[in-house]
N, CA, C and O atoms as a CHARMM CRD file, in Angstrom:
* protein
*
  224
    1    1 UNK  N     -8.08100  -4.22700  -5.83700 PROA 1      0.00000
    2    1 UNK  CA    -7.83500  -3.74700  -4.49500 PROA 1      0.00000
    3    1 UNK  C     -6.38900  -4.03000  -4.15300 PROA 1      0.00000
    4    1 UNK  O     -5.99600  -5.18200  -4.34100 PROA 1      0.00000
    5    2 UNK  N     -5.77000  -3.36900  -3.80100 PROA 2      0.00000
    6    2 UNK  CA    -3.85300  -3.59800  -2.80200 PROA 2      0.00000
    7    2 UNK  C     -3.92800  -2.90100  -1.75500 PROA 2      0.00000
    8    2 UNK  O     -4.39200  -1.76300  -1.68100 PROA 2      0.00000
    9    3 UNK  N     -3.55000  -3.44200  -1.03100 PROA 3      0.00000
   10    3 UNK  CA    -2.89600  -3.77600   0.83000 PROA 3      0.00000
   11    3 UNK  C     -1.67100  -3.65400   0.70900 PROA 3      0.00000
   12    3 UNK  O     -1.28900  -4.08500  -0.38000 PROA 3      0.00000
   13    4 UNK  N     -0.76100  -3.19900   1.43700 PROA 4      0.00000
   14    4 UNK  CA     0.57200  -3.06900   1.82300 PROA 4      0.00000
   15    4 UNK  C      0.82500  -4.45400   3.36300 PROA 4      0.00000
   16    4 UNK  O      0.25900  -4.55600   4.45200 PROA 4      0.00000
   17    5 UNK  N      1.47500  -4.94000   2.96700 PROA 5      0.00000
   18    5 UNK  CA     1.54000  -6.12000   4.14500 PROA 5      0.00000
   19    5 UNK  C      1.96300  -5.44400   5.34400 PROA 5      0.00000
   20    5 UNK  O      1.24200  -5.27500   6.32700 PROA 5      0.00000
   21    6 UNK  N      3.53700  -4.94200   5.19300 PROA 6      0.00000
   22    6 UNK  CA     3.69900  -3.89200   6.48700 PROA 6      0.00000
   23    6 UNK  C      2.97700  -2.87600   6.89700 PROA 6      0.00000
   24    6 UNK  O      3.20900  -2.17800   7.88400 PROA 6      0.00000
   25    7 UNK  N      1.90000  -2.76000   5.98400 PROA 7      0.00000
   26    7 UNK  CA     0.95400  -1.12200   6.79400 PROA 7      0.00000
   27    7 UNK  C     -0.22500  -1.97100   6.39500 PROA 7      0.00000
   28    7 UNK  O     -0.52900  -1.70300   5.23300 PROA 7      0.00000
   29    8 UNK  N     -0.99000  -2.87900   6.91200 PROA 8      0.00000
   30    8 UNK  CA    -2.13900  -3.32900   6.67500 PROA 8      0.00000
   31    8 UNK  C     -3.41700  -2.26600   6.92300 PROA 8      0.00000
   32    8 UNK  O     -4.57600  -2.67500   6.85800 PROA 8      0.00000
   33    9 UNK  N     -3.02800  -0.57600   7.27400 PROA 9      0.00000
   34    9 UNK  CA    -3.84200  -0.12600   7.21500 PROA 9      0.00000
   35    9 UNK  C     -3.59200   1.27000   6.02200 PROA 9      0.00000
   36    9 UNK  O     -3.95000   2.44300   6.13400 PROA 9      0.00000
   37   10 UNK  N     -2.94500   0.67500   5.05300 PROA 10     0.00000
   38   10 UNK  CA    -2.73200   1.21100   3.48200 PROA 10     0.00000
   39   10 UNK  C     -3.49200   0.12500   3.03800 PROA 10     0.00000
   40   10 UNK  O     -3.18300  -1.06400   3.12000 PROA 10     0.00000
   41   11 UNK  N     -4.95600   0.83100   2.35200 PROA 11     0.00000
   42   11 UNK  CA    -5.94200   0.07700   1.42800 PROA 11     0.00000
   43   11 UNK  C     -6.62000   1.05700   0.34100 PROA 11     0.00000
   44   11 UNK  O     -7.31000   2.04700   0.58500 PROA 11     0.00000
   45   12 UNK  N     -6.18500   0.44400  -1.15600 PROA 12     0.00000
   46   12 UNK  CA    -6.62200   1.12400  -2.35400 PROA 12     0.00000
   47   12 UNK  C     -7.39900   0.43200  -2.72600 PROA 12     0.00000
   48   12 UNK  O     -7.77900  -0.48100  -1.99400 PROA 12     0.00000
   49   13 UNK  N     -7.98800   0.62400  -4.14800 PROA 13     0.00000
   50   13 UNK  CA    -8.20900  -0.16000  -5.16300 PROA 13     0.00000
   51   13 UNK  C     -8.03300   1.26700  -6.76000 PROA 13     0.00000
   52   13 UNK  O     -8.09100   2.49000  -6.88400 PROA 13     0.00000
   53   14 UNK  N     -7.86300   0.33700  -7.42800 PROA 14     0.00000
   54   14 UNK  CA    -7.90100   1.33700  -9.19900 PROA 14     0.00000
   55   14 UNK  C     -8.46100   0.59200  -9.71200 PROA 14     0.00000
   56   14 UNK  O     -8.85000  -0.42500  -9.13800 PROA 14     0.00000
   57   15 UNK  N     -8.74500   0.90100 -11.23900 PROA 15     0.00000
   58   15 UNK  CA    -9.65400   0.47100 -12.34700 PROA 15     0.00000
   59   15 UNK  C     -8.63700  -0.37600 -13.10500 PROA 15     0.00000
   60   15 UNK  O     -9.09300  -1.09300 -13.99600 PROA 15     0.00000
   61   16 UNK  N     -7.16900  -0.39700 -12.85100 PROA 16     0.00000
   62   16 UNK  CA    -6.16300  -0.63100 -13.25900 PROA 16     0.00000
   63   16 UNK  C     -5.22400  -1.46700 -12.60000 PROA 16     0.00000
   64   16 UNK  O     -5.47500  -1.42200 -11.39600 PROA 16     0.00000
   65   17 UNK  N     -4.18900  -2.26100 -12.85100 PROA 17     0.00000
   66   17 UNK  CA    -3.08300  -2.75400 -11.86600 PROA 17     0.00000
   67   17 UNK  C     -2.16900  -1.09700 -11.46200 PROA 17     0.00000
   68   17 UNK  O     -1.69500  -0.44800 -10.52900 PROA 17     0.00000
   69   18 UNK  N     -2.33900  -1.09200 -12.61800 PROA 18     0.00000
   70   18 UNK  CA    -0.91800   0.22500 -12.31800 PROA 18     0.00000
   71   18 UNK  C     -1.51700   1.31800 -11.73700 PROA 18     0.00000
   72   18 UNK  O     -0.76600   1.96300 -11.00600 PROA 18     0.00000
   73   19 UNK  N     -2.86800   1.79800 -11.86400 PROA 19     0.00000
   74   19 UNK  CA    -3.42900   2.85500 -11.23500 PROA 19     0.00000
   75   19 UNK  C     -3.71800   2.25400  -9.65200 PROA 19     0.00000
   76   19 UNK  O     -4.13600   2.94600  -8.72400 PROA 19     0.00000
   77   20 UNK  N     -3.56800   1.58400  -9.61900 PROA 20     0.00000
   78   20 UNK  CA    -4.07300   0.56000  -8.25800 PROA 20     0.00000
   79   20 UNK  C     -2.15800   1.08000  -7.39600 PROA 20     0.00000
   80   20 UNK  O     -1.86600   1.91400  -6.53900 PROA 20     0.00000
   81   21 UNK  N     -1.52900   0.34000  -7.98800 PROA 21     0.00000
   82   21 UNK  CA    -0.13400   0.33800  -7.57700 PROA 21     0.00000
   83   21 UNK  C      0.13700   2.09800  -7.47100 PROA 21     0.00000
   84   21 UNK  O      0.79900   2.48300  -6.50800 PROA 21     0.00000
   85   22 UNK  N     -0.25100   2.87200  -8.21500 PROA 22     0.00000
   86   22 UNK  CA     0.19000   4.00200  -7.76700 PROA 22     0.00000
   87   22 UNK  C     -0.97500   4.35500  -6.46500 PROA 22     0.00000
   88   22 UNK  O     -0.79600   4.29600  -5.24800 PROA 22     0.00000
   89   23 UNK  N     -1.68300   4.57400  -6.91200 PROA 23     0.00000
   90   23 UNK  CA    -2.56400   5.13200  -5.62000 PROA 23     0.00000
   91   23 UNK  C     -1.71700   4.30100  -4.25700 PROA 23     0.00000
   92   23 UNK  O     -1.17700   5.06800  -3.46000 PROA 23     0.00000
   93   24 UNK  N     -1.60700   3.00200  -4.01500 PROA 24     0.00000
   94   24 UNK  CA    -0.59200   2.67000  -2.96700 PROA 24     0.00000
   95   24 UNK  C      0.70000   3.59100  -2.65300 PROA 24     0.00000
   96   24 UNK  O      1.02900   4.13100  -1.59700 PROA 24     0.00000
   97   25 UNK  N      1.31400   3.58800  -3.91000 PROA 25     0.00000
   98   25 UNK  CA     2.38900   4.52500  -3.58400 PROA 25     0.00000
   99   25 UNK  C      2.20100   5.95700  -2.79600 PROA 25     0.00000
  100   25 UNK  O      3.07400   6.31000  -2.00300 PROA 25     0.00000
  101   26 UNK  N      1.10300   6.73000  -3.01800 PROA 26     0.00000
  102   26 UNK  CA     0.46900   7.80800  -2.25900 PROA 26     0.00000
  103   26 UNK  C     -0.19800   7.64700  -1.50400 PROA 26     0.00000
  104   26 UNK  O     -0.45200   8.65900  -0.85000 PROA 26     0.00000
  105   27 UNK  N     -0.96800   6.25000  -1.04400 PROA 27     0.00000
  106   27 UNK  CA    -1.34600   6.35300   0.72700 PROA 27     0.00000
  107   27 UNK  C     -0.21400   6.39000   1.11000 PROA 27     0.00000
  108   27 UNK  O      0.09000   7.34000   1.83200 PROA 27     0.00000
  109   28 UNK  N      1.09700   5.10400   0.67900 PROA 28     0.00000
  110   28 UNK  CA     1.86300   5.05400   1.79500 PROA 28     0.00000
  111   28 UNK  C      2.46000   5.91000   2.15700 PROA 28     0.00000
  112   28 UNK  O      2.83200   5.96700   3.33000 PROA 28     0.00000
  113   29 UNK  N      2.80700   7.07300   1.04800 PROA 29     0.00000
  114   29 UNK  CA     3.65300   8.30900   1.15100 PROA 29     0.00000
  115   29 UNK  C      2.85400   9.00200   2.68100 PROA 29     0.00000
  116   29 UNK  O      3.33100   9.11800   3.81000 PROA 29     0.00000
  117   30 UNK  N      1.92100   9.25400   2.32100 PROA 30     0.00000
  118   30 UNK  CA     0.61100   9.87200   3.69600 PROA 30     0.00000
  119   30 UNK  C      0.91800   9.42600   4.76900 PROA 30     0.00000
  120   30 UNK  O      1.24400  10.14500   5.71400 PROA 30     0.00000
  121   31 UNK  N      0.86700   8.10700   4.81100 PROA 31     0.00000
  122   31 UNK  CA     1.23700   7.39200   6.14500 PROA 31     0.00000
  123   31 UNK  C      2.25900   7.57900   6.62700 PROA 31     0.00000
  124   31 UNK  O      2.43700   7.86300   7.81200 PROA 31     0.00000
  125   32 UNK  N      3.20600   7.43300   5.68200 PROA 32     0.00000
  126   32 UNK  CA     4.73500   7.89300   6.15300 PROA 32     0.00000
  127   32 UNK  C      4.97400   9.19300   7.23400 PROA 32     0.00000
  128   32 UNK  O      5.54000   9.14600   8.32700 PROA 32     0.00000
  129   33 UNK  N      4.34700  10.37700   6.55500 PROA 33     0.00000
  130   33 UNK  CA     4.77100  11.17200   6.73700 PROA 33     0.00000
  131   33 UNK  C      3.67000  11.36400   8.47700 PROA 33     0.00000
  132   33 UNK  O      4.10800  11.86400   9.51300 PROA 33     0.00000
  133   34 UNK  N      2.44600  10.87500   8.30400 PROA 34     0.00000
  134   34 UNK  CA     1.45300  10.67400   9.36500 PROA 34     0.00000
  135   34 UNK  C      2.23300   9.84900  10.55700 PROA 34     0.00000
  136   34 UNK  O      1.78100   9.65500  11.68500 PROA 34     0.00000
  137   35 UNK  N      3.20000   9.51400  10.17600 PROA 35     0.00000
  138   35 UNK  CA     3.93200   8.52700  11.19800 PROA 35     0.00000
  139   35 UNK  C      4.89400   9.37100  12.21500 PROA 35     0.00000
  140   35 UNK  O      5.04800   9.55700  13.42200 PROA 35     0.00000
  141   36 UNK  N      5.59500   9.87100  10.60500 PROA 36     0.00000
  142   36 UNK  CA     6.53100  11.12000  11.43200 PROA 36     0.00000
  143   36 UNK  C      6.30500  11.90700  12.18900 PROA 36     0.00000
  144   36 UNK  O      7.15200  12.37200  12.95200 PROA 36     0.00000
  145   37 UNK  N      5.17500  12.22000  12.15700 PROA 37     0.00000
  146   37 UNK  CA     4.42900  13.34200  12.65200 PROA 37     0.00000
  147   37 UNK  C      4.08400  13.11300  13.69600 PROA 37     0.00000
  148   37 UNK  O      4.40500  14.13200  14.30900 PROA 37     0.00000
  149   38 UNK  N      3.47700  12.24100  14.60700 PROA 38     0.00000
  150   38 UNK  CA     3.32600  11.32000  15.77400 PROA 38     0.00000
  151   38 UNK  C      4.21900  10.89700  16.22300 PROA 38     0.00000
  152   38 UNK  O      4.16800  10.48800  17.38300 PROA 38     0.00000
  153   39 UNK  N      5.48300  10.82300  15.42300 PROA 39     0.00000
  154   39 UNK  CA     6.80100  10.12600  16.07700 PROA 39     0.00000
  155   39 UNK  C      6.41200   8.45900  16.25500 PROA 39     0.00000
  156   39 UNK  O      6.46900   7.91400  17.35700 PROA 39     0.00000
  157   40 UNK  N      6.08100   7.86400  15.23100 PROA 40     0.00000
  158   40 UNK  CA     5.53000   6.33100  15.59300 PROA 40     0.00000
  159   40 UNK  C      7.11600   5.66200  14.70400 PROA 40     0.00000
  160   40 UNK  O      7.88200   6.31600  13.99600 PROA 40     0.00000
  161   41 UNK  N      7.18300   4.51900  14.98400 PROA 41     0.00000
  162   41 UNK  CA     8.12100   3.93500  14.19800 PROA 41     0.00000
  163   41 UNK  C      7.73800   3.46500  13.12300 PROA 41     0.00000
  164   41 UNK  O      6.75800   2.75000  12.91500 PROA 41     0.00000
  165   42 UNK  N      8.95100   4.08400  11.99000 PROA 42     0.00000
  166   42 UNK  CA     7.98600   3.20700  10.32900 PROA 42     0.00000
  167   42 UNK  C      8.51400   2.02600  10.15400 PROA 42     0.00000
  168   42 UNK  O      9.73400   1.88400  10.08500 PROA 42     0.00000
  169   43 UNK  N      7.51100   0.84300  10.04300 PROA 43     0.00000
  170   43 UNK  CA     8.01200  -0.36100   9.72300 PROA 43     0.00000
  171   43 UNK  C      8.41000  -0.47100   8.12200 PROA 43     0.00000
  172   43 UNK  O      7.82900  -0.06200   7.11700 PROA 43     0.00000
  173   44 UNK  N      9.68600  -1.21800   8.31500 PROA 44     0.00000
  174   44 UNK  CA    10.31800  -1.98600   6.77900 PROA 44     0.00000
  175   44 UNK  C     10.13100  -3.33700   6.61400 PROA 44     0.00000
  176   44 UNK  O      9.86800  -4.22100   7.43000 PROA 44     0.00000
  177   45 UNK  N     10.33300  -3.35800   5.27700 PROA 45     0.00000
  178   45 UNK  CA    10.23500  -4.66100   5.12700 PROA 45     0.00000
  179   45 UNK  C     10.12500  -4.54900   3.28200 PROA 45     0.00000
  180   45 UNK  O     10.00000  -3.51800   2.62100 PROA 45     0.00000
  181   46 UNK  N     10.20800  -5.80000   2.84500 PROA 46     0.00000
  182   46 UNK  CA    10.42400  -5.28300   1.42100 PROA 46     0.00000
  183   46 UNK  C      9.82300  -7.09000   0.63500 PROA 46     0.00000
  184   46 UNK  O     10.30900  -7.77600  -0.26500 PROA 46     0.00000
  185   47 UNK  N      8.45400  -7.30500   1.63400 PROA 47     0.00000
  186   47 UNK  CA     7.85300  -8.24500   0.60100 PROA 47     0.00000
  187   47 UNK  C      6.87800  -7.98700  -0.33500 PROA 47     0.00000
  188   47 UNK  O      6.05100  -7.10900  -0.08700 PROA 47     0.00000
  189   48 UNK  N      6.83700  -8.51800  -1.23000 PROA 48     0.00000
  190   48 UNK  CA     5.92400  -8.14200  -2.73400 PROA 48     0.00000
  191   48 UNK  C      4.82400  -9.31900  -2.67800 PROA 48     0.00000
  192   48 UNK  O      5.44000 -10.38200  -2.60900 PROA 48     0.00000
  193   49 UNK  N      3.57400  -9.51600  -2.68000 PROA 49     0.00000
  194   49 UNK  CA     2.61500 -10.49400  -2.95900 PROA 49     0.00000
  195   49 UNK  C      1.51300  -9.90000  -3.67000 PROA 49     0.00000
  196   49 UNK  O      0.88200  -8.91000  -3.30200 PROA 49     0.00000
  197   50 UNK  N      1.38100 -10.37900  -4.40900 PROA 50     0.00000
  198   50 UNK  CA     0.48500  -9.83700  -5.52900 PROA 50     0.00000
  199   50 UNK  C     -0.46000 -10.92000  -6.17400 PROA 50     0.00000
  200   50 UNK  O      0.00800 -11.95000  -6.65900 PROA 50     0.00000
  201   51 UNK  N     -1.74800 -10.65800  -6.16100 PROA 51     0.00000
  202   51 UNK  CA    -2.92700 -11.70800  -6.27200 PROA 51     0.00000
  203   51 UNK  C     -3.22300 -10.91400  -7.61800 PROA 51     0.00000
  204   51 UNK  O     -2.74600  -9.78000  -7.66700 PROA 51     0.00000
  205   52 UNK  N     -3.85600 -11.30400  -8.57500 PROA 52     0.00000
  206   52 UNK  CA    -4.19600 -10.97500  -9.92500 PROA 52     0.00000
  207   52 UNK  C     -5.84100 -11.72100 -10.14700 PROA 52     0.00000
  208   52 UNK  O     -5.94800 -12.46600  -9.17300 PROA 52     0.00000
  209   53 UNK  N     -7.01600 -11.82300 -10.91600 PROA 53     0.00000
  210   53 UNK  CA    -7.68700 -12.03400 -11.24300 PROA 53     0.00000
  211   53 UNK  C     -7.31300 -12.85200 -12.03000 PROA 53     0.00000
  212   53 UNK  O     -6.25800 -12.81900 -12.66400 PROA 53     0.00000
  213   54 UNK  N     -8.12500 -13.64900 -12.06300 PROA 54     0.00000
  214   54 UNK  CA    -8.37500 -15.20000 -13.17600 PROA 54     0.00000
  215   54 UNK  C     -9.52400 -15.80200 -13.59700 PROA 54     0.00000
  216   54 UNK  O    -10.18700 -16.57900 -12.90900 PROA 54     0.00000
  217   55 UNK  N     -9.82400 -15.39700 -14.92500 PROA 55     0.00000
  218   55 UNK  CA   -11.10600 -16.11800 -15.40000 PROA 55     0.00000
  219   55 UNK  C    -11.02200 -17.99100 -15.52700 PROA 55     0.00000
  220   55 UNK  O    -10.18700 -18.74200 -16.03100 PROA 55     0.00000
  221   56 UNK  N    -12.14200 -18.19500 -14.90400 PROA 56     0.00000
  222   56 UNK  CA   -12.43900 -19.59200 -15.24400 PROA 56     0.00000
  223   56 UNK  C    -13.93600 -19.93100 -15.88700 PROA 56     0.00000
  224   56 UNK  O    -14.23000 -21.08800 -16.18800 PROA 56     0.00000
């Protein structure tokens, strides 16, 4: 599953990290443009947090 911290309402998941990470890349694109479109302000910001799975 990935969340975007600045758009906590960009939520994926993939079968994959990288299929996971792209599908993010195309909500947020959506949102983006869903923003523009409303005239809302797009928030920036440029933090990375990334949780991974771990067998124990």
């Amino acid at each position: 599953m990935g969340q975007l911290v600045e758009w906590p309402e960009v939520v994926t998941e993939g079968k994959t990290l990288e299929e996971c990470r792209e599908l993010l890349k195309d909500a947020l694109y959506e949102m983006v443009m869903a923003y523009r479109q409303q005239g809302k302000e797009i928030p920036v910001g440029g933090a990375l947090l990334e949780q991974v799975p771990v067998e124990v």
